[in-house]
Structure formats: structure tokens, C-alpha cells
N, C-alpha and C positions, 0 to 999 in steps of 0.2 A: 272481278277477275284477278285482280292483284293479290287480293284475300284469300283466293282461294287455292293461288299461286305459293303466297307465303305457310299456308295452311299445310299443303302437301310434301314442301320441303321440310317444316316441323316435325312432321311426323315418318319421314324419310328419314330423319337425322336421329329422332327418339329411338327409329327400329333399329339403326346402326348402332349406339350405343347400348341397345338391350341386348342384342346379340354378342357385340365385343365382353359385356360384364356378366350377361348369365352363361355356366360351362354347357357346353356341347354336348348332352348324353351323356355326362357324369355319372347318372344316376344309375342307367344301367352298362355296366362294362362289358369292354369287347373281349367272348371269352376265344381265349388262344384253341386254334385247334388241333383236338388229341394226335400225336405224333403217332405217327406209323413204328410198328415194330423195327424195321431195317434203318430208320432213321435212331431211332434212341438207340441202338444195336454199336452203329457209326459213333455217333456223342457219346455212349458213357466208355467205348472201349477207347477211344480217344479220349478221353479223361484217365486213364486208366495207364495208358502208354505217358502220356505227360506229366502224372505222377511218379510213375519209375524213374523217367529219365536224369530228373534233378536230382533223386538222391543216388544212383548209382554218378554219373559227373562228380556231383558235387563230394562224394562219398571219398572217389580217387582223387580231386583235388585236397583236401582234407588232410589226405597221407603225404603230399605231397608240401602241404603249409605245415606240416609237422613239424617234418625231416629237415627242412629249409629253417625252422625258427631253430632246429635243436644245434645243426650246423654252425648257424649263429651265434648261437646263446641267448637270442631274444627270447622274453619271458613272454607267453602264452596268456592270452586273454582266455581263462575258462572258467566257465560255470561252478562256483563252489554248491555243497548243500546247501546251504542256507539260502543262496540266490534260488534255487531250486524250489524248495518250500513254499517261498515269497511270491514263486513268478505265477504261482494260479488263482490267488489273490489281486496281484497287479492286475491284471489279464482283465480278471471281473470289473475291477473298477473301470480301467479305461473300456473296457466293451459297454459298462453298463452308463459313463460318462458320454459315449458315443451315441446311445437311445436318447439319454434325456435329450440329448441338445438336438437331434433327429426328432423329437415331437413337441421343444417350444422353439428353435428358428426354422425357418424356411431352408427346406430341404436344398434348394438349388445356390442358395447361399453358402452351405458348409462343403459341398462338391466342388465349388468353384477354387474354397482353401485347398479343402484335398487333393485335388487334382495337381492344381500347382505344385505343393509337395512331391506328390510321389512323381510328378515329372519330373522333376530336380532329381530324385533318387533315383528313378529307373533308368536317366539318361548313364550318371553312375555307373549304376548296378550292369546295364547291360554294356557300355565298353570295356569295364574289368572282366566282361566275360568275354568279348570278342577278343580283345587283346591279344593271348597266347595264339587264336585261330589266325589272325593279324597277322602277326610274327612269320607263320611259316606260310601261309599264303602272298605274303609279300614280294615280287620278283627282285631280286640282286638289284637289279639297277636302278631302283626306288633308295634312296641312302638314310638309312638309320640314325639321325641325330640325336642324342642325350641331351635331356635339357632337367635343371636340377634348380628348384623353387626353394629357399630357405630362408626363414625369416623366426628369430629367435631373442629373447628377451635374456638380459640382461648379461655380466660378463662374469669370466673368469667359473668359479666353483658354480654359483649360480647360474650359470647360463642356462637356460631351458629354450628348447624347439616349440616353436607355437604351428609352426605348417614346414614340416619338411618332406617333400614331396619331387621324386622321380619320374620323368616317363621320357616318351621319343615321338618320334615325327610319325610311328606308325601310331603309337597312343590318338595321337590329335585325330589321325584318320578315323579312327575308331568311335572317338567322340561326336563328330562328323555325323556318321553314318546313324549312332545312335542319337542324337538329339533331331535328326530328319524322322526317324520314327517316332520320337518324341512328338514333332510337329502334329505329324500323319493322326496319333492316337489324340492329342487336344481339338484339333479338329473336327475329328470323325470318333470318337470314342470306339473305332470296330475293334471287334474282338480278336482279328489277329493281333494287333497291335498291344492290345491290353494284356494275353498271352504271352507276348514275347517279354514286356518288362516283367510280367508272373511269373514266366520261368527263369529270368535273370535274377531276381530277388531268391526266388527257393534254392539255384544254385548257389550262390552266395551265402546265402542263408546256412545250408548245409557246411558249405567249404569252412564258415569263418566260426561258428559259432560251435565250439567244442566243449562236448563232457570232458570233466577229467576222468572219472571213473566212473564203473557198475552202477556203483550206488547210488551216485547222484543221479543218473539216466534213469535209474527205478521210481526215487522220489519224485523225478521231475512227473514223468507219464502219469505214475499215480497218481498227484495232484491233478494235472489237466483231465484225466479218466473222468472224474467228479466234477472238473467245472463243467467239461462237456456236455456230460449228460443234463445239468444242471439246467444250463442254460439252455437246452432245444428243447429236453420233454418237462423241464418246468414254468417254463414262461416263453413268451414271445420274442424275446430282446434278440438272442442270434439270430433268426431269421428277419423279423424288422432291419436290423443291423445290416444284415447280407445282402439283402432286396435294395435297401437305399444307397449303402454305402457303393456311389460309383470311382473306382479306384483300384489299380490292378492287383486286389490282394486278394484275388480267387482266378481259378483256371474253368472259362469257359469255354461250352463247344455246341454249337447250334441242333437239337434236334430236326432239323426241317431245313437240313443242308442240301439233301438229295433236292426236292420239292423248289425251294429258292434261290440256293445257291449262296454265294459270299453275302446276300444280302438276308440272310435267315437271320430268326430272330427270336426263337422259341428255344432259350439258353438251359442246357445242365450243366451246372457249376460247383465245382470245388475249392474249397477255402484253402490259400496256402499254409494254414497252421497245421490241415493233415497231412501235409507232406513234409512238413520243415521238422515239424517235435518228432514224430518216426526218426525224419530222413537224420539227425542230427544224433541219434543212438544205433543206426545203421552203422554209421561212420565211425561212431567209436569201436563198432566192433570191428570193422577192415581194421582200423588201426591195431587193435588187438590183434586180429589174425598177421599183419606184418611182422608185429614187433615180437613172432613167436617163427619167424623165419622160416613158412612152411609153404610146400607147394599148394596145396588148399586151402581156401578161405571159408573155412567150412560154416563159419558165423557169421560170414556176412551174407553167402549166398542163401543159407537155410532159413533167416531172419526177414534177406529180401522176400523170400517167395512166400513167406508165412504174410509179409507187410499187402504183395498181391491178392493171396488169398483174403486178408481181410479187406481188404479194399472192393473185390468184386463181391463177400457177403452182407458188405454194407451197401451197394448199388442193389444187389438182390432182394433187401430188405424193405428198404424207399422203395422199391418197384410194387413191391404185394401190399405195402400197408398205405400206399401213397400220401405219408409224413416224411417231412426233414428227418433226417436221422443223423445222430452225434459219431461223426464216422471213429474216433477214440472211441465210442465202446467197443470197436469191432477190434482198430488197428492195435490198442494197447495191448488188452491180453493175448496176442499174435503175437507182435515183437518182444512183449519182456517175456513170454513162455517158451518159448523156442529157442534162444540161448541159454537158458537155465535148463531145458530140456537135453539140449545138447552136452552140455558141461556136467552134467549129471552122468551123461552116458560117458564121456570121456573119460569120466572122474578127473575137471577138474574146475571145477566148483569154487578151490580157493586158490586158485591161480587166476579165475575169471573176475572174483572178488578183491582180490590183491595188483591186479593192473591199474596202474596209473600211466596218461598221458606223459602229466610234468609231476613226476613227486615232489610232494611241497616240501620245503625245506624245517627240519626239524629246530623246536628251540632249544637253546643252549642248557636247559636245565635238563631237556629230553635225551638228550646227546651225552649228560654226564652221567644219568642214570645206566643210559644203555652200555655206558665205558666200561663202571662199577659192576654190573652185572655181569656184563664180559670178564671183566679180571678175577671178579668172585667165581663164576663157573669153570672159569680156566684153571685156579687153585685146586678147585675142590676136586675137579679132574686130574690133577698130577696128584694130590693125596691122595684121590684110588688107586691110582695106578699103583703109587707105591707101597700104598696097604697089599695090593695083591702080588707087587712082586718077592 
């Protein structure tokens, strides 16, 4: 009896561990079901609105970090050509660094760094956005304190700032509020949550990182046009990439919202690099149109809606061929054709090519040239004159 006691518990205990080590229907996967028309309808036009929004924001912030650094005198952190050139190169490697390690560590291992990461940032990213909303939503009798963090190495000429850093008692509130959503999204990874630091990083994104000119906003597109494509209709690596990488660096929106509600789970998603590389040559052009002191912004609004247009023939596209699709094939030649279209019509083509944010400052040898050639033209100008009087 004892035997036969000990017998059935063995093999009680054998089936418990077969079942914990062999997977569950691995073998055949649970396929998602096809979303209804009125649902994908809902998701990709909400993909659609939440791409506008951050580069129009982020587009008038932008003008506003201009004006404020020019007021200053603070020098501009902006994108030279060269950085331009480089950045769809860079791109490739850390995307293609981000597959390898996605197929030899365990996937659940490298989301746990990630996560953490862009928790740190997105807590960031989203109080410098609430901030200003902060500000005027605050009631009077809430009191504003200034508090000023400064810690700097060494003295006299050498002194240099290592963290000098301002905010106020509504700032902390801000941070507050952001790092409880912080929580909310480690926890629960939901997709409101993932969205709100998504769309705090693309505003940001937009506001801070500026072309100086035309040019460089042509090279830059250019370049990503080709990595784009590269990477979705040449190999698997952005899609792999996109699928694993969990981390708020795409804007998703539930097809099968209607049907489930907050807890849907059948995601179309958009990657924030198609809204930041656009939205970040939108903004040079509001800047342009400001800094030409005109009641129309005629490049920036004819730019946006080229930027919507190509965003819904890229959703149109994935929908018939039902392939990922590199939404820079669509979004590029829209926004760099449409200002150049435009400037054509205007005729002015080399005033659109001759705008700079910050004009760099010229060298002393450029400067001497330009002296001489002034005082030479100026001469040569008073001896006609006088030839012909």
C-alpha cells in the first residue's frame, strides 16, 4: 500500500514538472482576430491625430526656444551637416546593435534595462512638458518658490558648471505627477501610459532639436529615406526590433477598442522617428516663416498637411499590401517637395536656401577676404562713376 502510495505521488510530482518545463501550445500560436473595419478606422486615425499633434506643439515651442536663446545670447545646440550625414549611419548601427542582442540575450532581460531607462527619461521628458501647463493652471494661493541647484568645478577663469539647474515648487508638482505615471506604466506597461511618455519625448524631441538650415534638413531626410527603406523592405531587423523592443518609443492605439475596451490588445503602432525627423524640419520652417514677419505661415502649414497626407498614404498602403511599411518613403518626398514647391512658386528659393537659425560665425581669414573685396568693389565703383561723369 505504502508503495503504491509512494508510486503515485512520483509520478504526480514527474507530471507537475513536465508541464512547468514543457511550453503551453507553443507550437501552434494564438492568431489575433482580424479587426473590424470601424475599429482599425478608430486606431489608425488616432495614430494619425497623435502624430500631428507633437509636431505642431513641439513646432511652436521650437519658436519659442529660439527667440528666448537669441534674447540670451545662448549659443544653440544644432544639427550641423556633417552630424546630418552621420546620423543614418549611427541609426543603422545602434538599430542593428539592438537585433543582435535581441537574438543572443533573453529578450526579457534587455526590456528590464530599457524600461528603466526610458523611465528615468520619460519621467523628465514629461514634467518639462507639463511644466508651462503647471504654471497657469496653478491657483494664486499655491506659492511659487525658486529653488536653484548649482555645483561647479573649479575657480576663478576655470570655473566650469557641472549641474546648474532651476525650477519651483510647481516643477516638483509636475515631477509628482509624472513619475505616478511613471509607476502606473512599470507596472502595467498599458498603452495609455506608454503614449503619454511617447508623446512627451516627440514634443521634446521637436522643441529641442533644431536644423540650422534647408540644407541640412534635406541631407538629414535624404539619408534616413534610404535607411528606411533599407531596413523594413530589406531585412527583418526594424520590424523584429519594433515587435520586441518594449519601451515608449512608438505611439500605439488598440484596434479592438470598440470590442474590449481599455483592455484591447491588438496594437497599430507608430514609431516616434516618423514624427520627430518630419516634425523637426516642420519646425524649421515655422521658424523660417516667423523670422520673414508675415501674417502666413505658408511653409509650415502647406508642409504640415503634405506631412498628413503622407502619413494616411502610408496607412493606406500597409492596409492593401498587409506589409510593415517604411513610413519615410511616403513622409520624405511630402515634406522636402512642398517647401521647395512652394519657394519656387514664390520665387524664393534663395532666400529659403539662405535662412539660417544661428549663422555660424565666420573665420577671421573669411572676414578679411570679404573686407578686401568690399573696399575693392567700392573703388572700382567710384572710378566708374567718375569715368562717366
Amino acid at each position: 500500500m505504502a508503495e503504491e502510495v509512494i508510486g503515485t505521488v512520483k509520478e504526480t510530482i514527474k507530471g507537475i514538472f513536465e508541464n512547468v518545463s514543457a511550453p503551453k501550445n507553443e507550437s501552434a500560436p494564438v492568431e489575433k482576430k482580424p479587426s473590424t473595419p470601424e475599429g482599425m478606422a478608430v486606431a489608425y486615425g488616432s495614430l494619425v491625430v497623435m502624430a500631428m499633434l507633437p509636431i505642431i506643439f513641439g513646432s511652436i515651442r521650437s519658436v519659442k526656444l529660439h527667440k528666448l536663446k537669441k534674447s540670451t545670447g545662448e549659443k544653440a545646440d544644432t544639427m550641423t551637416k556633417k552630424d546630418a550625414m552621420y546620423f543614418p549611419l549611427i541609426a543603422s548601427a545602434a538599430l542593428f546593435g539592438l537585433y543582435l542582442f535581441f537574438k543572443v540575450f533573453q529578450k526579457v532581460h534587455i526590456n528590464y534595462l530599457l524600461t528603466g531607462y526610458f523611465f528615468v527619461l520619460g519621467v523628465i521628458a514629461l514634467a518639462h512638458l507639463l511644466s508651462p501647463v503647471m504654471n497657469s493652471l496653478m491657483p494664486a494661493a499655491v506659492p511659487k518658490v525658486p529653488f536653484h541647484i548649482l555645483f561647479t568645478k573649479g575657480e576663478g577663469k576655470h570655473k566650469e558648471d557641472i549641474i546648474n539647474y532651476r525650477f519651483s515648487t510647481h516643477d516638483i508638482v509636475c515631477l509628482v505627477i509624472s513619475s505616478v505615471i511613471g509607476v502606473w506604466y512599470l507596472l502595467k506597461k498599458h498603452w495609455i501610459a506608454n503614449n503619454l511618455f511617447g508623446l512627451a519625448f516627440a514634443i521634446n524631441g521637436v522643441e529641442m532639436l533644431h536644423l540650422n538650415n534647408f540644407v541640412t534638413g534635406v541631407i538629414l531626410l535624404s539619408g534616413l529615406f534610404f535607411y528606411d527603406i533599407f531596413w523594413v523592405f530589406g531585412t527583418n531587423v526594424m520590424v523584429t526590433v519594433a515587435k520586441s523592443f518594449e519601451a515608449p518609443i512608438k505611439l500605439v492605439f488598440p484596434q479592438d477598442l470598440i470590442e474590449h475596451g481599455l483592455n484591447a490588445s491588438n496594437f497599430a503602432m507608430l514609431g516616434l522617428g516618423d514624427i520627430v525627423i518630419p516634425g523637426i524640419f516642420i519646425a524649421l520652417l515655422l521658424r523660417f516663416d516667423d523670422s520673414k514677419k508675415r501674417k502666413t505661415r505658408i511653409y509650415f502649414y502647406s508642409t504640415l498637411t503634405a506631412y498628413f497626407l503622407g502619413l494616411l498614404a502610408t496607412i493606406f498602403v500597409m492596409h492593401v499590401f498587409k506589409h510593415a511599411q517604411p513610413a519615410l518613403l511616403y513622409l520624405v518626398p511630402a515634406c522636402m517637395g512642398t517647401p521647395l514647391l512652394v519657394a519656387l512658386i514664390r520665387g524664393e528659393l534663395k532666400v529659403l536656401f539662405a535662412y539660417e537659425d544661428h549663422p555660424e560665425e565666420k573665420p577671421e581669414k573669411e572676414k578679411k577676404k570679404e573686407k578686401e573685396e568690399g573696399t575693392t568693389s567700392s573703388s572700382s565703383k567710384k572710378k566708374e562713376s567718375k569715368k562717366a561723369k
